[in-house]
Every structure is written in C-alpha cells, then in structure tokens.
N, C-alpha and C positions, 0 to 999 in steps of 0.2 A: 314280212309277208302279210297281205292283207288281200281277204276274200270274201263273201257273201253268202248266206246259206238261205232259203226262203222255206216255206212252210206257209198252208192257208187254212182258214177255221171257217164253217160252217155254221150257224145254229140255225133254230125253227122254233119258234113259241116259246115260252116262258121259262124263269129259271127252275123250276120247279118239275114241272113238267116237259119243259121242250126237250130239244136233241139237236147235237152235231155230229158234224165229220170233220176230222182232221186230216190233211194230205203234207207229204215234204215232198221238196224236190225232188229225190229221189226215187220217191213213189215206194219207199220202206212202208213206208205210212198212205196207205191210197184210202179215202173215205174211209177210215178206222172209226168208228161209231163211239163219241162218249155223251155224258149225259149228268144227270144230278145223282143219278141211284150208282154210275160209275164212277163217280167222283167221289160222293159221300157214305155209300153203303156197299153192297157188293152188287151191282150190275156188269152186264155183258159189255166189255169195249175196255178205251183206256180211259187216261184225266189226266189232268197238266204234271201234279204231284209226283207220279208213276215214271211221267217222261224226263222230269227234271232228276229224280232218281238215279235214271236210266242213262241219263247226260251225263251225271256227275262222278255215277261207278267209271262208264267208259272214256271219259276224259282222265280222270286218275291214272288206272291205271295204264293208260298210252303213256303221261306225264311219267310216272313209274317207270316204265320199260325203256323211255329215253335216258331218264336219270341213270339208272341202273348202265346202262350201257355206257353211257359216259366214263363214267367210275369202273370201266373196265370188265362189266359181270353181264349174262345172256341170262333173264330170266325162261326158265324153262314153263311156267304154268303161276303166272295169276291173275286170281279168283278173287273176285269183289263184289259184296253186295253190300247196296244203299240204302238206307232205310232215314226216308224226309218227314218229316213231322209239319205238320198243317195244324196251326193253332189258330183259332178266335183273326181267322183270316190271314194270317201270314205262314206263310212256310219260317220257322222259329228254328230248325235243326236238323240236319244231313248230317248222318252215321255214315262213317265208311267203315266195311268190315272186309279187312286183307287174309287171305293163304295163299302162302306164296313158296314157289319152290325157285332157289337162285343159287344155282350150286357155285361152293368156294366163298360166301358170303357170312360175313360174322353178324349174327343177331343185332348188336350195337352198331353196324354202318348201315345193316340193313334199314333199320329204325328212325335211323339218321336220316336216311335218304327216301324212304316212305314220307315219313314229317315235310321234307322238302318239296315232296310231290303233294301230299295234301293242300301247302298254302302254296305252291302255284300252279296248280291246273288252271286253267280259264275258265273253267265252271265255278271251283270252290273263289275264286277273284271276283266274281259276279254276283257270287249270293251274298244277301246280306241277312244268314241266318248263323248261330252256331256251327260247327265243322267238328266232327273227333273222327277218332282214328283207331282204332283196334288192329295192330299187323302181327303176324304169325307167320314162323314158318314150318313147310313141314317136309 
C-alpha cells in the first residue's frame, strides 16, 4: 500500500521572534499557531517535537493493536504516552509509555509483542533517535 499525507508551514519573521501556522490535510490541524516560545518554552500553540510525539504514540499503538490481533487477542484500552527529547538540535530520544488492558493475555507475550510493535511502527522506522518502551498491564 503506498499513499501520501501533506501538511503545510507558515512562518513570518525571525527565528526568535516570528511566528507560524501549521495546517494538515485534514484540517486536524487548520492554522495551529507555533512559534520559538512554543517550541522552546511554554508558549500558546504546538511545535514539531509535540507533533512527532503525538505521531509516534499514535502509530504505536495502531501497530499494537494489529499485532495483538494477529496473535489472536482484542485489546480492550491502550494508553500511550510519548515523551521526545530535543537535544543540542536533534530529537536524541522517544519514550513510549504503555497501560494496556488485553484480556486473556500473559505478561511475557504481551511484552513480546509490545517490543515488536515498538521496532516496527513507521514512525519508530523513521527516527533516527533512541526508542524505549515501558508496557504495563492493568
């Protein structure tokens, strides 16, 4: 399967001071306002970091929920949150932190199969930062 997703950036003035918008195809994202102070400090809007984040929880766990299914199991509820680390200009490290409920599932296939979806989501294939994995169930 091979498809195409688009997305368009905005800016106005300097890195320091100016400002963008970010729009997706979908208009999830319609002129979302980020900036230096939303990027680097806590300002109103998103930033790249936030959204790659946000790519890499949601691609997981879908990858998650196909594997899982595979292997014959319906996960009932999971919860993932990303946490990307932006260092001396690179993104150096994406956390994924699982709770996950998969009734009829044993800890150790679980785990197994978490692991598997970590190294191939399309997201985690992409970056070329660190990857861990924290999964839990409950």
């Amino acid at each position: 399967m091979k498809f195409n997703r688009r997305a368009s950036a905005n800016w106005k003035g300097s890195g320091m001071e100016g400002k963008g918008t970010l729009t997706t195809q979908s208009t999830t994202l319609n002129n979302t306002q980020y900036s230096f102070k939303s990027r680097f400090e806590e300002g109103v809007g998103t930033n790249p970091e936030e959204l790659v984040a946000a790519a890499h929880c949601g691609c997981f766990a879908m990858k998650l929920s196909f594997l899982l299914g595979d292997a014959g199991f319906v996960p009932e509820d999971l919860s993932v949150d990303a946490k990307v680390t932006f260092e001396d200009g690179v993104i150096t490290h994406s956390h994924l932190d699982l709770k996950a409920k998969v009734p009829g599932i044993s800890d150790e296939v679980f785990q197994k199969i978490a692991s598997e979806a970590k190294e191939t989501c399309p997201i985690s294939k992409s970056l070329r930062a660190e990857i861990s994995l924290t999964a839990g169930l409950f």
